[in-house]
KOLKOL-923242 format. One record per residue (C-alpha): residue in one letter; x, y, z; residue number from 0. Coordinates in nm, 4 decimals. Layout:
residues N
+------+----------+----------+----------+-----+
: rest :       c1 :       c2 :       c3 :  nr :
+------+----------+----------+----------+-----+
:    A :        X :        Y :        Z : NUM :
...
+------+----------+----------+----------+-----+
end
This chain:
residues 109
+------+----------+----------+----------+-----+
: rest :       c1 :       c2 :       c3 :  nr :
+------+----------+----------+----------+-----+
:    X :   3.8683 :  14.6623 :  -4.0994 :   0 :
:    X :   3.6212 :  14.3825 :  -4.2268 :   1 :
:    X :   3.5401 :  14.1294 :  -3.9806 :   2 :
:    X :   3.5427 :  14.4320 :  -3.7302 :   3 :
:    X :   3.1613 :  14.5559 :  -3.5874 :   4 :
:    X :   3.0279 :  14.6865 :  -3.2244 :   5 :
:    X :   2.7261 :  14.6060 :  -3.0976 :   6 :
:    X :   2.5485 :  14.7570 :  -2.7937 :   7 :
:    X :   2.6367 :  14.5096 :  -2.4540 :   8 :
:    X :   2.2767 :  14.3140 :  -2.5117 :   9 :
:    X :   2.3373 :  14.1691 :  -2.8153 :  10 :
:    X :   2.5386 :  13.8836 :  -2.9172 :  11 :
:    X :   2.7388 :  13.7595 :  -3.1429 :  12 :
:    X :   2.7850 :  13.3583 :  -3.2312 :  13 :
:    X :   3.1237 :  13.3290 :  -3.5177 :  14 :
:    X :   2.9647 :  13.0078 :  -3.7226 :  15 :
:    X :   3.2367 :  12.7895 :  -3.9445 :  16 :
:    X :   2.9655 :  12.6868 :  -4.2547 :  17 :
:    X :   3.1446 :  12.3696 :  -4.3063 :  18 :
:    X :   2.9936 :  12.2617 :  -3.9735 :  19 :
:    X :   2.6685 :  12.1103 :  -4.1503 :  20 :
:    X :   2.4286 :  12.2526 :  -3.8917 :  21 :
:    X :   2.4816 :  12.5306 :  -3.5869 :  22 :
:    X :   2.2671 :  12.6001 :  -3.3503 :  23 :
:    X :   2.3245 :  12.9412 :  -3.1943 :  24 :
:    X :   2.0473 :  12.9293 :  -2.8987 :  25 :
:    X :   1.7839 :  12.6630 :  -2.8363 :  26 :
:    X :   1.5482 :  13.0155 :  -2.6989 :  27 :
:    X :   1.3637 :  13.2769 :  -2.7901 :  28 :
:    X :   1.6017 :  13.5360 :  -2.9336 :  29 :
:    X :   1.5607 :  13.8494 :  -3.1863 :  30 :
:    X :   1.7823 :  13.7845 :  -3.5385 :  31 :
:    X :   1.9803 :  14.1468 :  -3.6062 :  32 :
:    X :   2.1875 :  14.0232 :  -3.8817 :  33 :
:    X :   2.4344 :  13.8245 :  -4.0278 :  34 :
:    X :   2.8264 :  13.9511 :  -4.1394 :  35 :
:    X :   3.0591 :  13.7449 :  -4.3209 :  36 :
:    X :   3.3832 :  13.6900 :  -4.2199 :  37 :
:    X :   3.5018 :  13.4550 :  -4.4597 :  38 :
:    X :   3.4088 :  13.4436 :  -4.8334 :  39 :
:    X :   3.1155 :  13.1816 :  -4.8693 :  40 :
:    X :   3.1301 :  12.8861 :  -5.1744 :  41 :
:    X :   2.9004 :  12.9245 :  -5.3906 :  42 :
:    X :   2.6418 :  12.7742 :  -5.1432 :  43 :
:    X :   2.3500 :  12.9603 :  -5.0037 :  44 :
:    X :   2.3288 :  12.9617 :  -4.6441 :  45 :
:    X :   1.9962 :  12.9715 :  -4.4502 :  46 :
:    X :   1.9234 :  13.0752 :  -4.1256 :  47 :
:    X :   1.6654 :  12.9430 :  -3.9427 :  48 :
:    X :   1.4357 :  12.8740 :  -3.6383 :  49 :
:    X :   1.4465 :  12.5576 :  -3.6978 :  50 :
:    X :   1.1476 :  12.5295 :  -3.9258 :  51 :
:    X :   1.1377 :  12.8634 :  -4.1053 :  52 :
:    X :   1.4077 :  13.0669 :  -4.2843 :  53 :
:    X :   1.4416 :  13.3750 :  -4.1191 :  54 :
:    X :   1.6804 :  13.4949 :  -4.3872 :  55 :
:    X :   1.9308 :  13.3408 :  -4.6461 :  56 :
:    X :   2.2981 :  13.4434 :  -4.6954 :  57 :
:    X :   2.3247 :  13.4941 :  -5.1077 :  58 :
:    X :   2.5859 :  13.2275 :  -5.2026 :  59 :
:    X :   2.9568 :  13.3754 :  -5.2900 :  60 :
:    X :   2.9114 :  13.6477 :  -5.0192 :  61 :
:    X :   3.2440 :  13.8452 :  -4.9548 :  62 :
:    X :   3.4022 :  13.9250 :  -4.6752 :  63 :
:    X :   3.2234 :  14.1908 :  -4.5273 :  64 :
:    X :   2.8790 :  14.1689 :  -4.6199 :  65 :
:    X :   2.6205 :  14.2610 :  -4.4133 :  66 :
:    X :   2.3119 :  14.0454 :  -4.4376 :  67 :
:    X :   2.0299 :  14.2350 :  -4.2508 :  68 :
:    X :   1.8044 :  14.0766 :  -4.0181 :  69 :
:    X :   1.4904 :  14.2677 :  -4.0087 :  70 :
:    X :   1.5046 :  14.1702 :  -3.6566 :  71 :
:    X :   1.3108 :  13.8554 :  -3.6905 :  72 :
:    X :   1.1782 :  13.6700 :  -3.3853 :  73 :
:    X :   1.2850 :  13.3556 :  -3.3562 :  74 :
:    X :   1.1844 :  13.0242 :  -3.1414 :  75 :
:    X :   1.5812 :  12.8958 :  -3.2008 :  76 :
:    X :   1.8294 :  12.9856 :  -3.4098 :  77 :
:    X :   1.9762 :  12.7292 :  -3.6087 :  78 :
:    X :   2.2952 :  12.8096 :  -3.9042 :  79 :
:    X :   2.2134 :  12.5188 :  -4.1612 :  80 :
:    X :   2.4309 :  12.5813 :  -4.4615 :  81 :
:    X :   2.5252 :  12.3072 :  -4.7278 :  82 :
:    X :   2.6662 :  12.0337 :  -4.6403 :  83 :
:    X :   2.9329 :  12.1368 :  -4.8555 :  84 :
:    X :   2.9535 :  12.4696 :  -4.8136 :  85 :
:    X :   3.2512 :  12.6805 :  -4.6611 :  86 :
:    X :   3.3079 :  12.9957 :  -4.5127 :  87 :
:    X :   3.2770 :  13.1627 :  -4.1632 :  88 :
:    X :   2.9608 :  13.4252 :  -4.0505 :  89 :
:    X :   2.9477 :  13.6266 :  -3.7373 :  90 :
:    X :   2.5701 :  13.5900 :  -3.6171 :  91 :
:    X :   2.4305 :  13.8615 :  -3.4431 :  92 :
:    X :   2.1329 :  13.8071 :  -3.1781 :  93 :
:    X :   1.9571 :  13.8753 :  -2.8521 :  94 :
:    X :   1.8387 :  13.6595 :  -2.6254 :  95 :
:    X :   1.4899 :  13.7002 :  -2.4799 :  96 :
:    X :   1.4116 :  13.6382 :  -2.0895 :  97 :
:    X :   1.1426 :  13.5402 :  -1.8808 :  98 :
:    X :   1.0442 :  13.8320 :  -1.7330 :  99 :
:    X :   1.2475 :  14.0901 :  -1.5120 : 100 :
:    X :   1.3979 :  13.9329 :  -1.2503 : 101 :
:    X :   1.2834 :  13.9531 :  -0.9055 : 102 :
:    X :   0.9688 :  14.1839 :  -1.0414 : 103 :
:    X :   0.6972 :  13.8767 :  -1.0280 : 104 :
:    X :   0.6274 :  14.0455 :  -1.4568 : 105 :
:    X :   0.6342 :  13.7395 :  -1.6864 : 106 :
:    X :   0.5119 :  13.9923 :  -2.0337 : 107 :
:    X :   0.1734 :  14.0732 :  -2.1510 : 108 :
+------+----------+----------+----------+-----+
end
């Protein structure tokens, strides 16, 4: 059924109106899986971004049901910045990075 995916417990999944003229999804360091639409977009491209790059760009017109991969992109934030008059709804799929494992002193590197 479109609109329908699962996703392992880690990631997550932010549902993103594209009317709203920017989202942010997390102000953190998170990996970008992908992007489904939900709702058919206007004939607006939609970018997704860190804030200062575009990780990737939803082709305007998507349908419901595409599947924009993310090439799991690491990203500072994750920011939905479509149009400001574009329309349609995306399901954003992510996971957050942490600071190290908890209670184990490790930090990364």
């Amino acid at each position: 059924m479109a609109g329908e995916f699962n996703t392992p417990a880690e990631w997550e999944s932010a549902v993103v109106d594209l009317s709203t003229n920017i989202t942010t999804i997390d102000t953190g360091k998170c990996l970008l899986r992908g992007v489904s639409v939900t709702t058919a977009l206007s004939a607006h491209a939609c970018p997704i971004t860190d804030g200062t790059d575009t990780k990737i760009s939803i082709p305007a017109s998507s349908g419901i049901g595409t599947w924009i991969e993310g090439g799991d992109h690491i990203c500072s934030a994750l920011y939905v910045d479509p149009d400001d008059s574009g329309t349609g709804q995306v399901t954003v799929i992510y996971k957050r990075f942490h600071d190290g494992l908890a209670g184990s002193g490790y930090s990364g590197g």
